[in-house]
C-alpha positions in Angstrom: 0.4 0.2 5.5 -1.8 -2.4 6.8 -5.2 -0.6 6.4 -4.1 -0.2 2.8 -2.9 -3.8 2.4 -6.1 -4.8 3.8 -7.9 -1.9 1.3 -6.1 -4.1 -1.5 -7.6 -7.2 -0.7 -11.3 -6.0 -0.3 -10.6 -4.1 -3.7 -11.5 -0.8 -1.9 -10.4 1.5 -4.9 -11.7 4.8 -3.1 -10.2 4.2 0.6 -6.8 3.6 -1.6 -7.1 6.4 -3.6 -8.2 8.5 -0.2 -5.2 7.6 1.7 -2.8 8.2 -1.4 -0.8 11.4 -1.9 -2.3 14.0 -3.8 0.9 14.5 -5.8 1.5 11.3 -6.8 -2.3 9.7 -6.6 -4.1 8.4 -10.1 -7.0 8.7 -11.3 -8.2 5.1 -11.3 -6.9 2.0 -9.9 -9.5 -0.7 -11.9 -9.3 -3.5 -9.1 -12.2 -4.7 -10.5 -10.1 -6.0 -13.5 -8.1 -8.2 -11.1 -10.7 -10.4 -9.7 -8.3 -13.2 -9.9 -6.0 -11.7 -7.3 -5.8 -13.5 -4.0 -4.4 -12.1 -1.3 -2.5 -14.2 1.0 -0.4 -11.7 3.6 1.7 -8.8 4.5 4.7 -8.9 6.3 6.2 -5.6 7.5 10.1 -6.0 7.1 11.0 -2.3 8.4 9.9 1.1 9.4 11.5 4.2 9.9 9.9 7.1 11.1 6.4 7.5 11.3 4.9 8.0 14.9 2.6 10.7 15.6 5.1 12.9 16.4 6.7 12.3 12.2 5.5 14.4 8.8 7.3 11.4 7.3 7.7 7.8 7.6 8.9 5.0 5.6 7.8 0.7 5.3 9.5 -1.8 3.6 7.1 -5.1 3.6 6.4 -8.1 1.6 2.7 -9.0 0.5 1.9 -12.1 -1.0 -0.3 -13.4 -3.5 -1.6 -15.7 -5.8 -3.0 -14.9 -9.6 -3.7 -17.7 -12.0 -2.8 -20.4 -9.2 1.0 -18.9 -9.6 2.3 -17.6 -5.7 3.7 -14.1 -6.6 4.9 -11.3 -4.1 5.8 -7.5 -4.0 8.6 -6.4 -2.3 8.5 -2.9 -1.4 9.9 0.1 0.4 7.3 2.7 1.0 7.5 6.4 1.6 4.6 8.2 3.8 3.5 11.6 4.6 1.4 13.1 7.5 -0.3 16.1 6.4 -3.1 17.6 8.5 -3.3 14.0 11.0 -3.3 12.1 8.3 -0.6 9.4 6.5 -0.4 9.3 2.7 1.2 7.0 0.7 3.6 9.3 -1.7 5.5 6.5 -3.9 7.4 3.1 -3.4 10.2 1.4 -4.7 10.3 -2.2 -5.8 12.9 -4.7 -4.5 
């Protein structure tokens, strides 16, 4: 969760769209279009699951941010998958 929070802020589109689930991944991202998006921190909230020893694991967090000089936030609970030693983001649901 972090590495992709932190893939967000440097508007890494490829490392996101690496480290996202094949079966839920998009085509495109566009970060470039959001320029005006500053990141201001992540806070993880909960996990469950997902040690080394998981095929699943799940995040709930709180990343803050500020577009147009308005403070905004996402509220998330995440769902992971480790396939082959690696985790994927699958999908997420908004709080």
């Amino acid at each position: 969760m972090r590495s992709r929070y932190t893939a967000y802020t440097l508007q890494d589109e490829s490392y996101l769209l690496k480290t996202w689930h094949q079966s839920t991944r998009p085509e495109a991202l566009h970060l470039a279009q959001e320029k005006s998006v500053k990141w201001l921190g992540l806070k993880v909230m909960d996990t469950n699951a997902g040690t080394e020893n998981d095929t699943k694991g799940e995040v709930e967090f709180v990343a803050r941010y500020k577009l147009g000089g308005k403070a905004e936030k996402i509220h998330e609970h995440s769902r992971f998958v480790r396939e082959g030693g690696e985790w994927f983001y699958v999908d997420g649901d908004i709080k």
